[in-house]
FILUM-926616 format. One record per residue (C-alpha): y, z, x. Coordinates in steps of 0.5 Angstrom, whole numbers. Last residue first. Example, Ala and Ser with C-alpha at 12.3 -4.5 7.8 and 13.67 -1.06 7.14 Angstrom:
<rs>
+-------+-------+-------+
|     y |     z |     x |
+-------+-------+-------+
|    -2 |    14 |    27 |
|    -9 |    16 |    25 |
+-------+-------+-------+
</rs>
This chain:
<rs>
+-------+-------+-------+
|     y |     z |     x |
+-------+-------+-------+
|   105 |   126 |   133 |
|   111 |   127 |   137 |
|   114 |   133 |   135 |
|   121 |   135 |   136 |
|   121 |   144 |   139 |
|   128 |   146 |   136 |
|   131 |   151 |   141 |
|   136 |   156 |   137 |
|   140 |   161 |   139 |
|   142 |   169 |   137 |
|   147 |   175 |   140 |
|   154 |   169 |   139 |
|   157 |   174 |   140 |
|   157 |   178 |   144 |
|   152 |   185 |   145 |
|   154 |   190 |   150 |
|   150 |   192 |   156 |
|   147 |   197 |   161 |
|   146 |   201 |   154 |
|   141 |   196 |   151 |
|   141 |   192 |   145 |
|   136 |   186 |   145 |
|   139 |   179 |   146 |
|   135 |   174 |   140 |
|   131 |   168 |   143 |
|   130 |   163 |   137 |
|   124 |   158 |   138 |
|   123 |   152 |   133 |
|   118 |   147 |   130 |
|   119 |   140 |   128 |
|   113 |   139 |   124 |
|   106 |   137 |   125 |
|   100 |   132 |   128 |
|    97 |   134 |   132 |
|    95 |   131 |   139 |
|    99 |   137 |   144 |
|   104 |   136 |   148 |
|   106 |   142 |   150 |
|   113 |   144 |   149 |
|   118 |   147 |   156 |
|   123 |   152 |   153 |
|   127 |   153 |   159 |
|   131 |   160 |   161 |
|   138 |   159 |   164 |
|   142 |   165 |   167 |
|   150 |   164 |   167 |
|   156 |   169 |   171 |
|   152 |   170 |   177 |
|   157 |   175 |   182 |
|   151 |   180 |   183 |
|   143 |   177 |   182 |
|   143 |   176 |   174 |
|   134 |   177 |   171 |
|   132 |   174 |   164 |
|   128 |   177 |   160 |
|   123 |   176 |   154 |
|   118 |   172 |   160 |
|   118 |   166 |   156 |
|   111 |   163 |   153 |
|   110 |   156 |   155 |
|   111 |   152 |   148 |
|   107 |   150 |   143 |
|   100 |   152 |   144 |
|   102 |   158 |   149 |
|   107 |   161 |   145 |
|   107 |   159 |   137 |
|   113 |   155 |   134 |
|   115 |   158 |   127 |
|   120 |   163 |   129 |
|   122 |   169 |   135 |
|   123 |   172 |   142 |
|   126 |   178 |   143 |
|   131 |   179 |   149 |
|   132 |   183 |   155 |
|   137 |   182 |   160 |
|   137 |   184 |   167 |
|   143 |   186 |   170 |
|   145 |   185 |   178 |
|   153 |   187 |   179 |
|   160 |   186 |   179 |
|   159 |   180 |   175 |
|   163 |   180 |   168 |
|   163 |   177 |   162 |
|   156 |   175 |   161 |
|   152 |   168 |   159 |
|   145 |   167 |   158 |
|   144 |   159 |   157 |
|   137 |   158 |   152 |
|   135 |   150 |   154 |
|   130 |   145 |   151 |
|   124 |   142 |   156 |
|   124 |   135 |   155 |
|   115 |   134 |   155 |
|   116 |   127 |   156 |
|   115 |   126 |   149 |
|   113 |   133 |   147 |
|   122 |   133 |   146 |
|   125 |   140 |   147 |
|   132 |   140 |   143 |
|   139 |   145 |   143 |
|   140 |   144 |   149 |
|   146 |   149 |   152 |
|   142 |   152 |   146 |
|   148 |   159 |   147 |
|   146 |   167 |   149 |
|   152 |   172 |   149 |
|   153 |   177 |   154 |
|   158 |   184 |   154 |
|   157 |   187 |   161 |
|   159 |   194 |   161 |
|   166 |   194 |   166 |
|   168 |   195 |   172 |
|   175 |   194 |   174 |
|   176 |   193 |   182 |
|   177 |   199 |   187 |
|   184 |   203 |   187 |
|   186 |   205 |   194 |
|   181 |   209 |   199 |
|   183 |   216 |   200 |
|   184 |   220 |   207 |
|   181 |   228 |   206 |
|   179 |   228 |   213 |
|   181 |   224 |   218 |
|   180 |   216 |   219 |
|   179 |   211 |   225 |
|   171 |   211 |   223 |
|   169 |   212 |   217 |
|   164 |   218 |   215 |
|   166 |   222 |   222 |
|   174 |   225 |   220 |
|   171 |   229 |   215 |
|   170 |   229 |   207 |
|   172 |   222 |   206 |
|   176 |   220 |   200 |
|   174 |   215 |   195 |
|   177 |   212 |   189 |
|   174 |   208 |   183 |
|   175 |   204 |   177 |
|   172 |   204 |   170 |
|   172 |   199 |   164 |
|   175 |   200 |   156 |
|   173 |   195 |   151 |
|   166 |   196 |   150 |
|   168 |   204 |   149 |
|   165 |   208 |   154 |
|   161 |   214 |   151 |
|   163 |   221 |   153 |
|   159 |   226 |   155 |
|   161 |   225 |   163 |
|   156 |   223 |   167 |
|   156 |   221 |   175 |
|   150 |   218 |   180 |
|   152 |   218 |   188 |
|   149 |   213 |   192 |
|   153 |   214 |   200 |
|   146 |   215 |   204 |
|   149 |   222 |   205 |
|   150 |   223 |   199 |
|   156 |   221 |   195 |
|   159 |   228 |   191 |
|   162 |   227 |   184 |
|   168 |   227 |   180 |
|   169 |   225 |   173 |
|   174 |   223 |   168 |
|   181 |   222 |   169 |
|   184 |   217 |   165 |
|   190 |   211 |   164 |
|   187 |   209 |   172 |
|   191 |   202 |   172 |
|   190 |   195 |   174 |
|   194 |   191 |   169 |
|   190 |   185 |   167 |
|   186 |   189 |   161 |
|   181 |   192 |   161 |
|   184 |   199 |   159 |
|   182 |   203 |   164 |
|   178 |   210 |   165 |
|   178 |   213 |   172 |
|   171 |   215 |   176 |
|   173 |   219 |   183 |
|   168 |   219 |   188 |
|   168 |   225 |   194 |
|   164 |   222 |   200 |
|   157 |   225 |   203 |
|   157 |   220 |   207 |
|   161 |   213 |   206 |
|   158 |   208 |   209 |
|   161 |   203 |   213 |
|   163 |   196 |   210 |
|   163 |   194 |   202 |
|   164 |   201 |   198 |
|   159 |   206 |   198 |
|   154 |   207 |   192 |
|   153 |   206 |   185 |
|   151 |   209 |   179 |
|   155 |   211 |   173 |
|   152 |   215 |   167 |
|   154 |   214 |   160 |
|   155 |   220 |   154 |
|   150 |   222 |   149 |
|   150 |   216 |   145 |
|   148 |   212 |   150 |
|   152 |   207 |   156 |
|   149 |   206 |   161 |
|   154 |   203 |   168 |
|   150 |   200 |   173 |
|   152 |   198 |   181 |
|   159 |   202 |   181 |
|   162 |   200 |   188 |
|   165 |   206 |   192 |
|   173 |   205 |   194 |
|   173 |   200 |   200 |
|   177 |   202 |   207 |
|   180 |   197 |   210 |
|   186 |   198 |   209 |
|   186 |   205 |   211 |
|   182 |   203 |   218 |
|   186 |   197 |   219 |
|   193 |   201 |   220 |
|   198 |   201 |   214 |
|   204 |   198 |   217 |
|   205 |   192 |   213 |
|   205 |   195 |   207 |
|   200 |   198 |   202 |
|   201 |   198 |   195 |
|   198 |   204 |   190 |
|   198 |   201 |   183 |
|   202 |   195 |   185 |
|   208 |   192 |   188 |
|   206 |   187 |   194 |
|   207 |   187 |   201 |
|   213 |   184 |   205 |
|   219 |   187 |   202 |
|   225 |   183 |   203 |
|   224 |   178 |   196 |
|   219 |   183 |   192 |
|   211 |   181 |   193 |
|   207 |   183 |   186 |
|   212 |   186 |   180 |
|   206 |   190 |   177 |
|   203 |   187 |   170 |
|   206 |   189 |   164 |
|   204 |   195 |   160 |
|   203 |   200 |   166 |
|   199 |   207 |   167 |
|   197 |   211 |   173 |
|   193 |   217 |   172 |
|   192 |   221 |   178 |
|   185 |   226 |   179 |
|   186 |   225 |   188 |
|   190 |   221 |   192 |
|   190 |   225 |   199 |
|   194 |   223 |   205 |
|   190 |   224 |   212 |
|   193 |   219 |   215 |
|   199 |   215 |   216 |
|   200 |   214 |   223 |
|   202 |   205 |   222 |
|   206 |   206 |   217 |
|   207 |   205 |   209 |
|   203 |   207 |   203 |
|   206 |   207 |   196 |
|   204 |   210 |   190 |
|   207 |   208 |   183 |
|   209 |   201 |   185 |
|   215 |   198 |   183 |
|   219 |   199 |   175 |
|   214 |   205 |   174 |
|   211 |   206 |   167 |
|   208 |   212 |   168 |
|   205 |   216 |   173 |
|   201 |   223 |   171 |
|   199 |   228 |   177 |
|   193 |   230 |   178 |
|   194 |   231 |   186 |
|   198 |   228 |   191 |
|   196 |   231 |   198 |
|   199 |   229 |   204 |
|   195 |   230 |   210 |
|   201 |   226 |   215 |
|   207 |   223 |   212 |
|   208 |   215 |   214 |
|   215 |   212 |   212 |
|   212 |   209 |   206 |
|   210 |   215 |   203 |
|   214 |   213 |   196 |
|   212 |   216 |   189 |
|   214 |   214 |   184 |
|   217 |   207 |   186 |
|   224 |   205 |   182 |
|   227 |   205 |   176 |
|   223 |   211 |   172 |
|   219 |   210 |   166 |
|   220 |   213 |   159 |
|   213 |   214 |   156 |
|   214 |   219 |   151 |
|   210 |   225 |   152 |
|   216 |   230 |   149 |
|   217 |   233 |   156 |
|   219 |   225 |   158 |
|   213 |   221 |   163 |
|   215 |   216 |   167 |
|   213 |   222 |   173 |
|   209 |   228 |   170 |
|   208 |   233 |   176 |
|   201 |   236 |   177 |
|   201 |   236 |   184 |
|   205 |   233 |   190 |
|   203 |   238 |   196 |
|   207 |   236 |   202 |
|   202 |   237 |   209 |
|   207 |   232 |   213 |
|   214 |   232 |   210 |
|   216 |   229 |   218 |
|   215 |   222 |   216 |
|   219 |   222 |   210 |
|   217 |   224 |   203 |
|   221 |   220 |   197 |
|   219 |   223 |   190 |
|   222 |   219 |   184 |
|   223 |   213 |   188 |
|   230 |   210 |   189 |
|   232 |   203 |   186 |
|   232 |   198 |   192 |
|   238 |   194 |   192 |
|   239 |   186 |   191 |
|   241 |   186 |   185 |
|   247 |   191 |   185 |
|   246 |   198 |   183 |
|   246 |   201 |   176 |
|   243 |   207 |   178 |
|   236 |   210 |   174 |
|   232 |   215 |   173 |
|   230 |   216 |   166 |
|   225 |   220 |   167 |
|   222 |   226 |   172 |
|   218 |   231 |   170 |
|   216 |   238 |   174 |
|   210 |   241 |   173 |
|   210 |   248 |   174 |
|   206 |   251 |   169 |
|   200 |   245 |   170 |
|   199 |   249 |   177 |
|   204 |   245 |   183 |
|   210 |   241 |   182 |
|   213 |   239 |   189 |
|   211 |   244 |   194 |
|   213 |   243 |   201 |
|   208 |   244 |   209 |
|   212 |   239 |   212 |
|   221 |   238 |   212 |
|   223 |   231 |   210 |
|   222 |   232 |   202 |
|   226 |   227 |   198 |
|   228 |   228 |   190 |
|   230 |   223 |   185 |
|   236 |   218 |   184 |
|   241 |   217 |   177 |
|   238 |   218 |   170 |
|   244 |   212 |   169 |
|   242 |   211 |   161 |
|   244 |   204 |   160 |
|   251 |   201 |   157 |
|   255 |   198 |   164 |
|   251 |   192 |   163 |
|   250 |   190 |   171 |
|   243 |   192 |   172 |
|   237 |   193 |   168 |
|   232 |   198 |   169 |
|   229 |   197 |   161 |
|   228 |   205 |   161 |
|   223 |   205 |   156 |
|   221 |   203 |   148 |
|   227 |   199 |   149 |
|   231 |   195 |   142 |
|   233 |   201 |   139 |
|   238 |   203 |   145 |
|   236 |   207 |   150 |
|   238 |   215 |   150 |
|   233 |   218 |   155 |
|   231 |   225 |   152 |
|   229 |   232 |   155 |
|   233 |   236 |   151 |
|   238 |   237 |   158 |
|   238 |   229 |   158 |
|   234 |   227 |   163 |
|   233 |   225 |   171 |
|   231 |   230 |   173 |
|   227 |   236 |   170 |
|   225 |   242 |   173 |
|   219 |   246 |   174 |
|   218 |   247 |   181 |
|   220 |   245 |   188 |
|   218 |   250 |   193 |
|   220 |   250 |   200 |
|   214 |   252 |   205 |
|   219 |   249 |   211 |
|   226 |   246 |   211 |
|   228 |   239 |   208 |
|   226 |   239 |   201 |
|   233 |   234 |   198 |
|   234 |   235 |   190 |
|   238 |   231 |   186 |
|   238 |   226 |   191 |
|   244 |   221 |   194 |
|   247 |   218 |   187 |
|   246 |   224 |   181 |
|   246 |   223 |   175 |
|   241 |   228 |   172 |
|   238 |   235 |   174 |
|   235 |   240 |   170 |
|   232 |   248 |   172 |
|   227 |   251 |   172 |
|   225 |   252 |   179 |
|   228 |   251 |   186 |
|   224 |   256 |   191 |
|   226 |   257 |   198 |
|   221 |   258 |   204 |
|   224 |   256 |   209 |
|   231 |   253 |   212 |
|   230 |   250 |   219 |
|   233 |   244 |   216 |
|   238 |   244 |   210 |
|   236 |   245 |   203 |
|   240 |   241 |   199 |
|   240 |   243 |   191 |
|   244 |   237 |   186 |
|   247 |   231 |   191 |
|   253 |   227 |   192 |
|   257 |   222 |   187 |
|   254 |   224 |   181 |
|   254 |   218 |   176 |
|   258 |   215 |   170 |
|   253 |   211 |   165 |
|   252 |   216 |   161 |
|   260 |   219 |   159 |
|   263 |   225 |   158 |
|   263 |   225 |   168 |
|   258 |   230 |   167 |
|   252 |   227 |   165 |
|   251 |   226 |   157 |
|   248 |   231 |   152 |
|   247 |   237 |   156 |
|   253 |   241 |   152 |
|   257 |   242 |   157 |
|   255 |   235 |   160 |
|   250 |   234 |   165 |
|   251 |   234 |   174 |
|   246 |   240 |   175 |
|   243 |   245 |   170 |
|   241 |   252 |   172 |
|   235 |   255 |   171 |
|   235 |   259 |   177 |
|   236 |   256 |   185 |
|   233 |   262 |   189 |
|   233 |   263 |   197 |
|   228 |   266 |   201 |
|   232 |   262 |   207 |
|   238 |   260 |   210 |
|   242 |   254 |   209 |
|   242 |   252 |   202 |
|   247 |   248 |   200 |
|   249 |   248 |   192 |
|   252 |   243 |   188 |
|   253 |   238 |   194 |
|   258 |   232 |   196 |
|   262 |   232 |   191 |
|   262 |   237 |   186 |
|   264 |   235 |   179 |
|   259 |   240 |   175 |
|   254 |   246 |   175 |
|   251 |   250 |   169 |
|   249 |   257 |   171 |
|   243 |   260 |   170 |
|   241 |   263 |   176 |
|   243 |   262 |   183 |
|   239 |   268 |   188 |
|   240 |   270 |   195 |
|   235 |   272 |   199 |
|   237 |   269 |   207 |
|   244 |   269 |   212 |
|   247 |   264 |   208 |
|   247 |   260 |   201 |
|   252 |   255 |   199 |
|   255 |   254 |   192 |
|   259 |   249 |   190 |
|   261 |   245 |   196 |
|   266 |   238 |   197 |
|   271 |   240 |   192 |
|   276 |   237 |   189 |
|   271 |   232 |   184 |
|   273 |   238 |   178 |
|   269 |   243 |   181 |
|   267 |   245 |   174 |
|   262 |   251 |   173 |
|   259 |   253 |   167 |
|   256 |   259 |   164 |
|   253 |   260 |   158 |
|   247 |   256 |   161 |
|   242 |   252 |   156 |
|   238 |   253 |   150 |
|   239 |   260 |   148 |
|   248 |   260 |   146 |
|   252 |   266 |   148 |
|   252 |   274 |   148 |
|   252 |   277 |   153 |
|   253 |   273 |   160 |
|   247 |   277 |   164 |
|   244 |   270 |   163 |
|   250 |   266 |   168 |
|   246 |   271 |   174 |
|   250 |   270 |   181 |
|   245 |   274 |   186 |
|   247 |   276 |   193 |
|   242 |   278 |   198 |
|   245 |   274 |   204 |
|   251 |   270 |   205 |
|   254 |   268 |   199 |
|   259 |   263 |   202 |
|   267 |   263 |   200 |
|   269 |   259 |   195 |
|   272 |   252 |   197 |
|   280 |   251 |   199 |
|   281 |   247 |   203 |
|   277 |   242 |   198 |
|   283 |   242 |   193 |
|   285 |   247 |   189 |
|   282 |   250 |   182 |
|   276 |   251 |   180 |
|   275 |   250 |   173 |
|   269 |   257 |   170 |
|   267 |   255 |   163 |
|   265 |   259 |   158 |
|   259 |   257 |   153 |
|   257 |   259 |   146 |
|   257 |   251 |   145 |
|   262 |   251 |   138 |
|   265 |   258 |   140 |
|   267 |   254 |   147 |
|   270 |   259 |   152 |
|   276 |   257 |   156 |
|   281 |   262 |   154 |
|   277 |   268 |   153 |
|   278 |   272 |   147 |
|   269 |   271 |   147 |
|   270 |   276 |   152 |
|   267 |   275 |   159 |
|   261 |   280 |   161 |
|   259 |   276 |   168 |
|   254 |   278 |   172 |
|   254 |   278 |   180 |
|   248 |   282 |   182 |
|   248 |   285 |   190 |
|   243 |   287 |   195 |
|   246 |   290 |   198 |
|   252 |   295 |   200 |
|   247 |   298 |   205 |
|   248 |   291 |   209 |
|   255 |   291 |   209 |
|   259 |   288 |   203 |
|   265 |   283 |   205 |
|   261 |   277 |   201 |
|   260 |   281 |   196 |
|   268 |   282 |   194 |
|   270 |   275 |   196 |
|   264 |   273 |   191 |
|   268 |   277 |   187 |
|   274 |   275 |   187 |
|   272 |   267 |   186 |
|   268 |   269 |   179 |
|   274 |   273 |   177 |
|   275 |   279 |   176 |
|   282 |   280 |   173 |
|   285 |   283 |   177 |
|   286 |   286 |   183 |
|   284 |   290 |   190 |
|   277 |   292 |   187 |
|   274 |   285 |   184 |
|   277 |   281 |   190 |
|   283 |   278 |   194 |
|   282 |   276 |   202 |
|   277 |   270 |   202 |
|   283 |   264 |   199 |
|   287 |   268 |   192 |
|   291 |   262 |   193 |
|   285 |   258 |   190 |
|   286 |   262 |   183 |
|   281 |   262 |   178 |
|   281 |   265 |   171 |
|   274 |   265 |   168 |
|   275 |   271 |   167 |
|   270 |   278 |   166 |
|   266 |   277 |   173 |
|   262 |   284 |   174 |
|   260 |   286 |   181 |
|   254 |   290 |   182 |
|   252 |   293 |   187 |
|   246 |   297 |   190 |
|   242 |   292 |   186 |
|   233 |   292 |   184 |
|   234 |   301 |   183 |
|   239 |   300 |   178 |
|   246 |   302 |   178 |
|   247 |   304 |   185 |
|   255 |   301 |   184 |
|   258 |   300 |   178 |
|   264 |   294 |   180 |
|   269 |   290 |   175 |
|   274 |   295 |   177 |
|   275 |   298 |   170 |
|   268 |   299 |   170 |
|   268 |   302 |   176 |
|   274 |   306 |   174 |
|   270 |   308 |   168 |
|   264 |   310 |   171 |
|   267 |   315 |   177 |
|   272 |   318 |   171 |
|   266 |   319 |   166 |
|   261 |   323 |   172 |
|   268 |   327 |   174 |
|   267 |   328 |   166 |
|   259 |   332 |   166 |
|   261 |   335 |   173 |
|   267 |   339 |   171 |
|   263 |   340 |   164 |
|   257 |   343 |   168 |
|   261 |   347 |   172 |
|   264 |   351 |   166 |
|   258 |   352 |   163 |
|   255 |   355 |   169 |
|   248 |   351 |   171 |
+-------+-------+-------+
</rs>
């Protein structure tokens, strides 16, 4: 190329960038934006309405360029507004590294839509704070909408929302994004956006409208919100990686004296977490693989006594084919057992073929799943772990059924209710491991079945504090399970069934799970002199009384016989064994002496329990029948 030309070319390049710089606008930048829309003020002016933007007026400000993108033709898309504003700026915070952007002007007066393929980006603001957004965008409570996505494949990222009255971001169209951003805290994430942390959000957080597809709402953090943090009402949603309920590092503040969310009403000082999420659209997400795990804590509003806390997850009847996996519920992302104030996951309006899987629910104020609805079928309850230090509430005033680990009310059909989760009918411990035998729970036989084996505790509380197997019944419902740990004595198991198709139990489909079975523990058995003494006069026999600590099923003990009295001439000979049908607490053995003609001491029999691994040793292990002579 001719010098001359080339240097005309070289600056005709600079002129076009600098006038794009200096308009807020560098278009075909890079190949994922056709436009890119630059704010450099947080500067808003409501007069501005839809007409004035980047191009026809500075500064750029947020408003001024969703005006601008939202004019752009299709071959103009997709669009990126970024922010490069000055640390000269008047709202920039150099303690927080943010900028907040305070919208002006009342509900008359809200931004334009983002109508497809528009990105707003808060981390391309250079340079500011690592651990939450740079940009912040207060609605003062004047606004009704923050941001509301149309005509599909927009994106919000990495922006901190607050003030919005009905809906921080609508979502209606599909495709869309929902980024990293923070919804309903403070600006430096400590409290909820009202300063304070007992003063809620009055609306909701992300709202995907019916007939809106597809769209994904990950990593971000919500709290305080009074109608939902997140409501899934369209198809294929996906709700992922979020935090709700929690301050943004993930804690509760509570006073000293709590270990968890007390949930107690009308003191104006508790954390008020606010509500969960709702599904009412089918085939959603809420978690999925352990990397998109959300957690939800802390929630909680101050109503009055009478009302009913809001669970963390609330699937309606047409939310069939939701899939609730991995999430932590109770559970802060420092593993503390914070609680939630209402169910955890409530299916009491009747979904269909909905999956909850893996997921950790703890310390729930109700019950951690509950089932309702005379067509709920289908739903599948699969590897959860469900904790609780106090026993569930049981019947609450008004409700009709009682609180529990998975509660069904009145509606549930017979079939579901009816269906028992596999009995377990000998538990052997060893030193490798333990092994689980058991068949089908009482009723029909459940062939070819998934069983689940859970941990628990032992306690009063039923709970499933630990997944540790899962085996296939065979077709006559037996099934065997091992897991290479020994169980401890104190610790027990439960079970769950779920039906591999809509033939093993009749009246329900496949993947239907049963509730939570009875606790099964290794029997500890104990052995007393109920009558210490056996009399050769009149041949009164003297009595060994074999006790164990729970019946579930059929146990026979084994037992070494010692002392001074010799069998057969002395006494008839034991069996070394005793024998416990299913439900029988106490076995006696008698110690029947034989009147001889000698003339000799007092003699004694002593039954000692043997140690074996379908039953633990308690105490007292030994006991003493003396044979009195009467020569």
């Amino acid at each position: 190329m001719n010098r001359k030309y080339f240097l005309v070319f070289a600056m005709a390049l600079l002129a076009c960038f600098l006038i794009s710089s200096s308009s807020g606008v560098v278009r075909q930048a890079q190949a994922a934006y056709v436009t890119e829309i630059t704010v450099d003020s947080t500067e808003d002016w409501y007069a501005d309405g839809n007409s004035k933007t980047c191009i026809s007026d500075t500064p750029c400000t947020l408003r001024r360029a969703i005006n601008q993108a939202y004019q752009l033709a299709a071959g103009e898309r997709p669009v990126l507004i970024k922010f490069g504003i000055p640390t000269s700026d008047a709202n920039y915070d150099s303690t927080l590294q943010t900028w907040k952007i305070t919208l002006t002007g009342t509900t008359s007066y809200p931004l334009r839509d983002l109508n497809g393929q528009v990105t707003i980006d808060g981390t391309t603001q250079p340079p500011g704070r690592t651990n939450g957004p740079r940009i912040i965008i207060d609605g003062q409570k004047a606004k009704n909408y923050g941001f509301v996505l149309r005509n599909n494949s927009n994106v919000v990222k990495g922006v901190a929302m607050q003030n919005f009255k009905t809906q921080h971001i609508s979502i209606s169209s599909s495709s869309n994004t929902v980024q990293y951003c923070w919804f309903g805290l403070s600006d430096d994430g400590q409290t909820l956006s009202s300063g304070d942390e007992v003063t809620y959000e009055g609306g909701s957080g992300v709202v995907v409208a019916a007939g809106c597809n597809n769209n994904t709402i990950r990593g971000n953090k919500f709290a305080g919100f009074w109608a939902t943090a997140c409501s899934l009402n369209g198809t294929g949603n996906v709700f992922a990686a979020n935090r709700i309920g929690m301050r943004a590092d993930g804690t509760v503040p509570l006073p000293s004296s709590f270990t968890k969310h007390p949930c107690l009403r009308g003191t104006g000082e508790l954390w008020v977490g606010g509500v969960g999420i709702t599904v009412a659209g089918p085939n959603n997400r809420v978690g999925g693989e352990v990397a998109d795990r959300n957690f939800f804590a802390g929630l909680f509003l101050d109503l009055s006594p009478t009302s009913t806390q809001s669970p963390a997850i609330k699937v309606y009847n047409d939310g069939t084919g939701t899939i609730i996996k991995n999430n932590y519920i109770g559970v802060t992302p420092g593993s503390k057992n914070m609680g939630v104030c209402g169910r955890g996951i409530d299916l009491g309006s009747a979904p269909d073929d909905v999956q909850v899987l893996n997921n950790t629910i703890s310390e729930t104020d109700l019950s951690a799943i509950l089932m309702n609805g005379p067509s709920i079928d289908g739903v599948t309850i699969q590897q959860n772990v469900i904790k609780r230090q106090e026993q569930w509430p049981g019947a609450l005033p008004g409700n009709g059924f009682a609180e529990g680990a998975i509660a069904y009310g009145p509606k549930v059909d017979d079939p579901l209710r009816n269906f028992k989760p596999a009995a377990i009918t000998s538990i052997s411990v060893g030193a490798s491991g333990t092994t689980v035998k058991g068949t089908s729970g009482a009723g029909d036989t459940c062939e070819n079945c998934t069983v689940e084996v859970f941990l628990d505790d032992g306690d009063a509380v039923k709970e499933c504090t630990k997944f540790m197997k899962r085996v296939t019944a065979g077709s006559d419902g037996k099934w065997t399970a091992f897991f290479a740990t020994p169980l401890p004595a104190s610790q027990g198991l439960r079970t769950m069934s779920t039906v591999p198709d809509g033939f093993a139990i009749t009246g329900l489909k496949k993947g239907t799970t049963s509730n939570i079975s009875g606790l099964y523990k290794v029997p500890k058995v104990s052995v007393t002199a109920s009558t210490p003494k056996a009399y050769e006069a009149g041949a009164k026999a003297g009595v060994f009384t074999f006790t164990r600590d729970v019946t579930w099923g059929p146990l026979t003990v084994i037992y070494t016989i010692s002392g001074g009295a010799k069998a057969g001439i002395d006494y008839y000979a034991l069996s070394g064994k005793v024998s416990f049908p299913a439900g029988v607490k106490s076995k006696t053995v008698q110690v029947k002496p034989k009147n001889d003609t000698a003339g000799e001491n007092n003699e004694t029999v002593k039954v000692t329990i043997t140690d074996k691994p379908t039953y633990n040793l308690g105490s007292p292990s030994s006991a003493i029948v003396t044979i009195v002579d009467n020569d």
